[in-house]
Phi, psi and omega in degrees: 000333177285325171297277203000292216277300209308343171257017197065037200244081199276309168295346189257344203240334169270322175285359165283310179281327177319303182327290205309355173273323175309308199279356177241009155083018196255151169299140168308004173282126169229188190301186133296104174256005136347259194294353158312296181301333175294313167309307194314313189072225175276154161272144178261175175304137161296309175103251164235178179272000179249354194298153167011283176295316192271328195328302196332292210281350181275315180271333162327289193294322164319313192291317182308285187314325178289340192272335198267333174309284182323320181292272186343312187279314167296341187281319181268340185292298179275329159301327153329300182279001145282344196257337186288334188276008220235321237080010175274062181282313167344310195274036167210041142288149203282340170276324194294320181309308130016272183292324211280317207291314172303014176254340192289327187265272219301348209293299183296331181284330166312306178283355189274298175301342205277312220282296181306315156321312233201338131122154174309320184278327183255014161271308162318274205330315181268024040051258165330295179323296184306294203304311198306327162307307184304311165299326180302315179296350154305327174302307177344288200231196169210013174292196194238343151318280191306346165285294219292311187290296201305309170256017166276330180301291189324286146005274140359251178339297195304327188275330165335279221287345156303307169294335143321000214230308144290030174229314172290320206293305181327306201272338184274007176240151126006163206267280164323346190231009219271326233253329146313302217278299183301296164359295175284330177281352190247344120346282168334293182315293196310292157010289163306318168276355163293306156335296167340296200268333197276276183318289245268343201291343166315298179305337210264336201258011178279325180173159183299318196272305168322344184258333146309281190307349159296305198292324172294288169333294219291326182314312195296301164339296165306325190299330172270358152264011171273313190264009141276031128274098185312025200220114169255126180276353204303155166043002182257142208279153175305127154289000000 
């Protein structure tokens, strides 16, 4: 509705909220969106997702995606096949797989509650926080539970701090800019998983627990660029 009014398509943006009224059992009434369309005026350039106001925060949240990617993708890509070589085979059977995709949903449903709870940004950090632990527990111990616990963890966490991740990255631009934004965080991501296999193989062929505490630094790392971002969306209305 907003693109709507902003092009002056003032009747197709009262028939949208009608729906959206119809379908939630709410009366069809809506504002003057007349004089709505008018305060808005013309639309104008978005410009970029780096301009002045947004810059801080554009390069934070990019710097984010790429770490969590790069971690995420070194973690289930390599880590398996060093553990399976280790004599952990289990952990690339087809039931154990299985198991790691089903820890993943609560981990998005947790994060769903969290983002609403508890506000966008410190439900990522603590998200981010979980995953740098979980990977540091693979150091920990070497039984096949306790492995088996670790990346059922991993697992978890991680897909949290993806939906965390979607649910923040959007809401931190404009209206005009939402779509640049994401656009460039899923850039970003890839970038990062490109990364993994490649930047990372020094580290990864140096030693087991260094190539974890690498990947746990980088988790850690996003939570603290997450949290130099001044900014919570929970409730502040979309520009």
């Amino acid at each position: 509705p907003l693109f709507l009014l902003r092009c002056g398509r003032t009747a197709e943006a009262e028939a949208v909220l009608a729906r959206v009224a119809r379908t939630n059992g709410r009366p069809a009434s809506a504002p003057n969106l007349s004089q709505a369309a008018r305060s808005l005026g013309t639309p104008k350039s978005a410009g970029s997702i780096f301009r002045p106001d947004l810059r801080r925060r554009s390069v934070l949240i990019l710097a984010v995606w790429l770490l969590v990617s790069a971690s995420y993708y070194g973690v289930f890509v390599w880590l398996p096949v060093r553990l399976a070589g280790q004599g952990f085979g289990f952990l690339r059977g087809e039931a154990f797989l299985v198991l790691v995709a089903l820890a993943q949903l609560p981990g998005y449903a947790l994060a769903a509650y969290g983002v609403e709870r508890w506000g966008r940004r410190p439900t990522l950090i603590a998200f981010l926080l979980l995953s740098a632990f979980g990977c540091l527990a693979f150091g920990i111990g070497s039984s096949v539970g306790f492995l088996a616990a670790a990346t059922l963890l991993m697992s978890f966490a991680l897909l949290g701090t993806w939906g965390a991740l979607y649910a923040f990255t959007p809401e931190l631009y404009p209206t005009e800019l939402r779509a640049t934004g994401m656009g460039s965080a899923g850039a970003a991501a890839r970038l990062g998983g490109l990364l993994a296999p490649s930047v990372l193989a020094p580290v990864l062929a140096s030693g087991f627990n260094l190539a974890l505490s690498a990947f746990a630094a980088l988790l850690a790392l996003a939570a603290a660029l997450t949290l130099m971002i001044a900014v919570e969306t929970r409730r502040m209305p979309l520009g």
